[in-house]
N, CA, C and O of each residue as an XYZ file, in Angstrom:
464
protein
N      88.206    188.376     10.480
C      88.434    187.185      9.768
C      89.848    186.666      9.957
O      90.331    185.555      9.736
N      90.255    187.538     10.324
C      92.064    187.235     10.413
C      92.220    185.846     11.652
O      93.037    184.931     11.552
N      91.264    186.005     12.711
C      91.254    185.238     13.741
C      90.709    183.517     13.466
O      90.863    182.458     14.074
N      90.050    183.922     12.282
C      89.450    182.246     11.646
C      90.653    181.488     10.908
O      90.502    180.295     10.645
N      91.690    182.056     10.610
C      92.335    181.619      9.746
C      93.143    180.337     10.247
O      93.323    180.247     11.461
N      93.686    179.259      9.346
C      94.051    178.302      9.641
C      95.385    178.438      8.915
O      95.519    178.858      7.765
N      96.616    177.920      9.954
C      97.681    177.694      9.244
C      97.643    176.874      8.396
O      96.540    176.371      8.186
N      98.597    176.498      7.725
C      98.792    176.202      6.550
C      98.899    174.873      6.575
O      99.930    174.626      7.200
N      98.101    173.335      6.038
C      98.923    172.096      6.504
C      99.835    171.332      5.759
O      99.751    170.963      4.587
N     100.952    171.093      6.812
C     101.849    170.397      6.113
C     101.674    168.917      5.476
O     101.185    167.983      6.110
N     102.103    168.831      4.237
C     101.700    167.209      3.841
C     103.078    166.745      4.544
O     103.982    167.279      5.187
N     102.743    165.463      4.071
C     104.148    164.194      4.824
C     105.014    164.276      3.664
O     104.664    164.337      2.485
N     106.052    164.272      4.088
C     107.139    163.965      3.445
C     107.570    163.009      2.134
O     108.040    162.006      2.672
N     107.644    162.819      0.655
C     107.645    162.000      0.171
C     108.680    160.944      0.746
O     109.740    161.364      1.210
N     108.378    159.466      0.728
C     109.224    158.552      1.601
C     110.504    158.058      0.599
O     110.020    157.461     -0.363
N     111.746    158.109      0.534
C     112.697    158.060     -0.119
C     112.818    156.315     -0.761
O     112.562    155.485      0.112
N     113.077    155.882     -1.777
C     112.793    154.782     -1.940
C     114.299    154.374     -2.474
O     114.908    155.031     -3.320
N     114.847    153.064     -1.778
C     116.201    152.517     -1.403
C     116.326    152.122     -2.686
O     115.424    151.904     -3.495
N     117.795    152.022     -2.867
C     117.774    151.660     -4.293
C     117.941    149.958     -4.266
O     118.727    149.520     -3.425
N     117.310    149.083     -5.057
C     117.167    148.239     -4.981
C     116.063    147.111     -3.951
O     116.114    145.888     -3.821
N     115.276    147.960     -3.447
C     114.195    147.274     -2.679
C     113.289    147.294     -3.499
O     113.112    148.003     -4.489
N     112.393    146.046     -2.819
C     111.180    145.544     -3.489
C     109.773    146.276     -2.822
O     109.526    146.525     -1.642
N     109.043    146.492     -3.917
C     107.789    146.421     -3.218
C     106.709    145.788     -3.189
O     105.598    146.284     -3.005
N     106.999    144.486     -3.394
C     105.847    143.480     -3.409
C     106.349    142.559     -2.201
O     106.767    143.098     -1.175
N     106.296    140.841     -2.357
C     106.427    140.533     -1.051
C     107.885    139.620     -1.400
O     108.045    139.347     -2.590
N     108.675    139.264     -0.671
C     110.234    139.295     -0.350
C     109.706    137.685     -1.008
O     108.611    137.160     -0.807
N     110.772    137.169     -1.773
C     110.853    135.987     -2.309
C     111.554    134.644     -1.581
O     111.587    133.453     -1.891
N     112.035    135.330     -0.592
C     112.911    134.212      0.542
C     111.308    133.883      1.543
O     110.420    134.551      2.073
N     111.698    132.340      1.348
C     110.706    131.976      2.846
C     111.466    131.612      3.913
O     112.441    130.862      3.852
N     111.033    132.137      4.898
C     112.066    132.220      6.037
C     111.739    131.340      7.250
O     112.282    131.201      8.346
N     110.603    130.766      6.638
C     110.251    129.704      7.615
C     110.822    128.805      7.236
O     111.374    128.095      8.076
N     110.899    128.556      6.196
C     111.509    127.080      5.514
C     113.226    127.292      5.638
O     113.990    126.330      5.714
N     113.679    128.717      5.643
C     115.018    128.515      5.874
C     115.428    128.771      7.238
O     116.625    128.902      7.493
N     114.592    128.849      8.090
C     114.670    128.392      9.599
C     114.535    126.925     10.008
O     115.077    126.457     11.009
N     113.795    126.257      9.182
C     113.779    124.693      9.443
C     115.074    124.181      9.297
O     115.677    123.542     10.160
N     115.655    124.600      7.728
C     116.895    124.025      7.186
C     117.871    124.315      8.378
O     118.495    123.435      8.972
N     117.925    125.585      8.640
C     119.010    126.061      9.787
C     118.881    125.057     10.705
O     119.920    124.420     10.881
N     117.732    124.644     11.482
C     117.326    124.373     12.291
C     118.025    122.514     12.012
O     118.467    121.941     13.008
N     118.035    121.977     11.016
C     118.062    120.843     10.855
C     119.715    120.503     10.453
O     120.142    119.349     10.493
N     120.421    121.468     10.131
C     121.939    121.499      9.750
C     122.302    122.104     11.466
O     123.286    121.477     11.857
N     122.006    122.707     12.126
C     122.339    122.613     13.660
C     122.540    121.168     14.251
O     123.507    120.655     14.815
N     121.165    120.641     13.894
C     120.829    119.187     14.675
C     121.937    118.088     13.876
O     122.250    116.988     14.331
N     122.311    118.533     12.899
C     122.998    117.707     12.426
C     124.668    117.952     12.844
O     125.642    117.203     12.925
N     124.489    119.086     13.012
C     125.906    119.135     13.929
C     126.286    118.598     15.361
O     127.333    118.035     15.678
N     125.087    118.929     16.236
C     125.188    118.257     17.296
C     125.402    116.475     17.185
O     126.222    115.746     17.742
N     124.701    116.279     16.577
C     124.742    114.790     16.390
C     126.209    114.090     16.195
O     126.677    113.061     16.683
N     126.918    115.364     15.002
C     127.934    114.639     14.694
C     129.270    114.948     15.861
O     130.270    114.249     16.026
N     128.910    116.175     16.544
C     130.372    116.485     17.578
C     129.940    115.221     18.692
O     130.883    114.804     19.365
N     128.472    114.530     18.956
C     128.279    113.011     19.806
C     129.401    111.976     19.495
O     130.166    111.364     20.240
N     129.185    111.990     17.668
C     129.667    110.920     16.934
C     131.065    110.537     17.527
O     130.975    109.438     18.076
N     132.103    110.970     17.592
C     133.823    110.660     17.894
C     133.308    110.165     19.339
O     133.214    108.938     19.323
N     132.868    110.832     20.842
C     132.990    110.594     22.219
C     131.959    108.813     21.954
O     132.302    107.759     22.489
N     131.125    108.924     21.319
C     130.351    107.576     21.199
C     131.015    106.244     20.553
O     130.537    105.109     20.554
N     132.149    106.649     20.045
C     132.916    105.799     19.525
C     134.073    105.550     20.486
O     134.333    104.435     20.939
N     134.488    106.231     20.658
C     135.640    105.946     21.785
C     134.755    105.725     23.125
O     135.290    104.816     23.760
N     133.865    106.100     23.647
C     132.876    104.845     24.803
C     133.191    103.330     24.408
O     133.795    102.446     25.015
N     132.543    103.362     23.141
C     132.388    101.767     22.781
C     133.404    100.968     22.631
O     133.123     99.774     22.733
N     135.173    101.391     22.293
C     135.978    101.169     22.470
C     136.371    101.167     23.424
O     137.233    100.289     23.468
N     136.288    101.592     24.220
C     136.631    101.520     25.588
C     136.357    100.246     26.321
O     137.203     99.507     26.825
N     134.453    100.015     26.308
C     133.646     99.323     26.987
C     134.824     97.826     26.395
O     135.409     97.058     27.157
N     134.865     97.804     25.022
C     135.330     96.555     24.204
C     137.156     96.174     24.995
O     137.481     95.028     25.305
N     138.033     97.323     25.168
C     139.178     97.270     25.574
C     138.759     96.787     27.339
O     139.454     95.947     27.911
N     137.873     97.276     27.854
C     137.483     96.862     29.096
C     137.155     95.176     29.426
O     137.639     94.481     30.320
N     136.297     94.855     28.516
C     135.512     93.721     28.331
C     137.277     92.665     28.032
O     137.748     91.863     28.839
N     137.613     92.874     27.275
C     139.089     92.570     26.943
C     139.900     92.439     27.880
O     140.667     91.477     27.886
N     139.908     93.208     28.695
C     141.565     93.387     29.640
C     140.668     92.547     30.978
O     141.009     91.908     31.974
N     139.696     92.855     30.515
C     138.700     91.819     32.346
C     139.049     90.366     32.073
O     139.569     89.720     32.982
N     138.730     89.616     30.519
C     138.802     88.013     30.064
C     140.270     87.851     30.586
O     140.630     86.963     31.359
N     141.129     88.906     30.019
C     142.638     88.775     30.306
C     142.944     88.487     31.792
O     143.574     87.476     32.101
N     142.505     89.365     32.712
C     142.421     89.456     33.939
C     142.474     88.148     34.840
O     143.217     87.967     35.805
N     141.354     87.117     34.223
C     140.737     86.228     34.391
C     141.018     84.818     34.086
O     140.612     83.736     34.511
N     142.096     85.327     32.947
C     142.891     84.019     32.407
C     144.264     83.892     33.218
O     144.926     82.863     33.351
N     144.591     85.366     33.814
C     146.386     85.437     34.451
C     146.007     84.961     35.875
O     146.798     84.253     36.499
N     144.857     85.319     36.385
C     144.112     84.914     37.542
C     144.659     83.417     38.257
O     145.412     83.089     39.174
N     143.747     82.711     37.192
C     143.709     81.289     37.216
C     145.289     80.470     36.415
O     145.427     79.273     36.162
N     146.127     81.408     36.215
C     147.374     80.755     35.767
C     148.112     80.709     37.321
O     148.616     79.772     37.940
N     147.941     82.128     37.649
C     148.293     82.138     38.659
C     148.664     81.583     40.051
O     149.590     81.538     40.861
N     146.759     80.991     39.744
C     146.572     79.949     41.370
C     147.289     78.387     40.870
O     147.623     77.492     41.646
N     147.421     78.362     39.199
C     148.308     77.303     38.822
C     149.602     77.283     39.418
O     150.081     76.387     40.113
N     150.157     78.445     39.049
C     151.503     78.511     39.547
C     151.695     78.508     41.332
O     152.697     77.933     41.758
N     151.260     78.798     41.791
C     151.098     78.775     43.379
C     150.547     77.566     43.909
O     150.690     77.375     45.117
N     149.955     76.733     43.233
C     149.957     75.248     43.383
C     151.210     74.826     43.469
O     151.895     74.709     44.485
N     151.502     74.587     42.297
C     153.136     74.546     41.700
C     154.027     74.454     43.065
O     154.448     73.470     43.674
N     154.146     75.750     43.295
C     155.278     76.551     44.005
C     155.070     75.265     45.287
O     155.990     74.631     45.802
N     153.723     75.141     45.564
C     153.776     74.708     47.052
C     153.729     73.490     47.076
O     154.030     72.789     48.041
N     153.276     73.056     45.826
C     153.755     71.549     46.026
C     154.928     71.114     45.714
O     155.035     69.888     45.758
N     156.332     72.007     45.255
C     157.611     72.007     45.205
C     157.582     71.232     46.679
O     156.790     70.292     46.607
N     158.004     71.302     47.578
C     158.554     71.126     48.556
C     158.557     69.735     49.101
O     159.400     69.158     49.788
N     157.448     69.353     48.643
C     157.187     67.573     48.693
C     158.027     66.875     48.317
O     158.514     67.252     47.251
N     158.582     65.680     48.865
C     159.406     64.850     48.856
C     159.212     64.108     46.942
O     159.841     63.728     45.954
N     158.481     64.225     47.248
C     157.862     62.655     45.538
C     158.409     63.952     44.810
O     159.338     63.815     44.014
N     157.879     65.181     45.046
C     157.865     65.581     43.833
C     159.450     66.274     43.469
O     159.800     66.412     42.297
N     160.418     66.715     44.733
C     160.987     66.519     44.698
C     162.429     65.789     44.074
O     163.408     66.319     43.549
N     162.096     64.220     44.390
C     162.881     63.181     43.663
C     162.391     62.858     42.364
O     163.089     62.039     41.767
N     160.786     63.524     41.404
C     160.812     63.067     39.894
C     161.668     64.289     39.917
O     162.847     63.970     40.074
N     161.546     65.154     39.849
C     162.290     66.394     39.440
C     163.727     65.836     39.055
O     164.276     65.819     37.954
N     164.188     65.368     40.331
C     166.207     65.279     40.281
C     166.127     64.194     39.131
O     166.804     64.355     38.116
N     165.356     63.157     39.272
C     165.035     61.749     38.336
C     164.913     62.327     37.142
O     165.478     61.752     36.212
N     164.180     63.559     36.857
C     164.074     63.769     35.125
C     165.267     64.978     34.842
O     165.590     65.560     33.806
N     165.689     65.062     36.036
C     167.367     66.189     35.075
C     168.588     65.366     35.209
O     169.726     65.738     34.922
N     168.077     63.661     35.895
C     169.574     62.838     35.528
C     169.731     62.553     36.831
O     169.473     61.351     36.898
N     169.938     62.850     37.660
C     170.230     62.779     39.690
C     169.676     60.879     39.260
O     169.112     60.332     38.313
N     170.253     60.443     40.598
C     170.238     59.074     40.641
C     170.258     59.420     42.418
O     171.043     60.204     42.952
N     169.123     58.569     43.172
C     169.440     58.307     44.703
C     170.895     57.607     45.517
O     171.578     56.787     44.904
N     171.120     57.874     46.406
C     171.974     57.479     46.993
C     172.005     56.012     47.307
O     171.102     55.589     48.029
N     172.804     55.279     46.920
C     172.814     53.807     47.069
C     172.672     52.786     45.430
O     172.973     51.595     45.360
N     172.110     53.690     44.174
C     171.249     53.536     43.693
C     172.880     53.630     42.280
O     173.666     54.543     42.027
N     172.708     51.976     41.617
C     173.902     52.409     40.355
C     173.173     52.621     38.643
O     172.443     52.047     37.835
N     173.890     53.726     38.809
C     173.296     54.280     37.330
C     174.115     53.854     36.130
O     175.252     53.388     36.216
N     173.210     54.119     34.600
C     173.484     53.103     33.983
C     173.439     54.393     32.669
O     172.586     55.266     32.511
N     174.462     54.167     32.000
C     174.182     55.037     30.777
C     174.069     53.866     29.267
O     174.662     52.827     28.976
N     173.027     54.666     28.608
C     173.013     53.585     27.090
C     173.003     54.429     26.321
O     172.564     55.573     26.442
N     173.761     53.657     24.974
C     174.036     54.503     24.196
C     173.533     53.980     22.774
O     173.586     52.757     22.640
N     173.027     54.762     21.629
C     172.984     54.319     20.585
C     171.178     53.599     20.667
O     170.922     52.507     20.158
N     170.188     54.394     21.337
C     169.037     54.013     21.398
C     167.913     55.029     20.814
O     166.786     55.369     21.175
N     168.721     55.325     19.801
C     167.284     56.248     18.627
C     166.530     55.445     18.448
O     165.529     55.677     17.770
C-alpha cells in the first residue's frame, strides 16, 4: 500500500491583498479620459499654429503694402526722369531763368514796387 500513496497536495497560496485596492470595478472611465486627453492635445496643436498664422498674415498684409508702395515710387520716378530730360530744352530752360528773375539778353527789366 505504501506504493499507492499520494503526496500530499499543496493548496495555492492565500493572495495578499494591497492596502487600499478595490475589488469591484475601478470608478475612473478611461475612455472618456482618453478623449479629454485626446482633445486638450488637439487643442494644443492648434494653438502652437495660432502665433506662425498670424505673423503669415502680417506678412502677406506688410507685402501687399510695400508692393502699392513700390508702385507709387515707380511711377514718381518715371515722373522725375521725364523731368530730368526735359531739363535740357531750350523753352524750358528760359521759364526756369524767367521764374527765378534772369531777364534775356537785350531784354530791359523793370522792377515794381508796392503791388500787394
Amino acid at each position: 500500500m505504501a506504493s499507492n500513496r499520494r503526496p500530499p497536495q499543496r493548496r495555492p497560496a492565500a493572495r495578499k491583498r494591497r492596502p487600499g485596492a478595490r475589488s469591484g470595478a475601478s470608478r475612473i472611465k478611461w475612455d472618456r479620459v482618453g478623449r479629454i486627453a485626446l482633445v486638450l492635445v488637439l487643442f494644443a496643436v492648434a494653438f502652437s499654429y495660432l502665433n506662425p498664422a498670424i505673423d503669415l498674415f502680417k506678412t502677406y498684409q506688410a507685402t501687399s503694402a510695400a508692393k502699392a508702395e513700390f508702385h507709387e515710387l515707380l511711377r514718381e520716378n518715371k515722373r522725375l526722369h521725364k523731368a530730368v530730360q526735359s531739363a535740357d530744352h531750350p523753352p524750358v530752360v528760359e521759364g526756369e531763368a524767367r521764374r527765378q528773375g534772369m531777364v534775356a539778353a537785350g531784354e530791359t527789366p523793370f522792377v515794381l514796387h508796392g503791388l500787394n
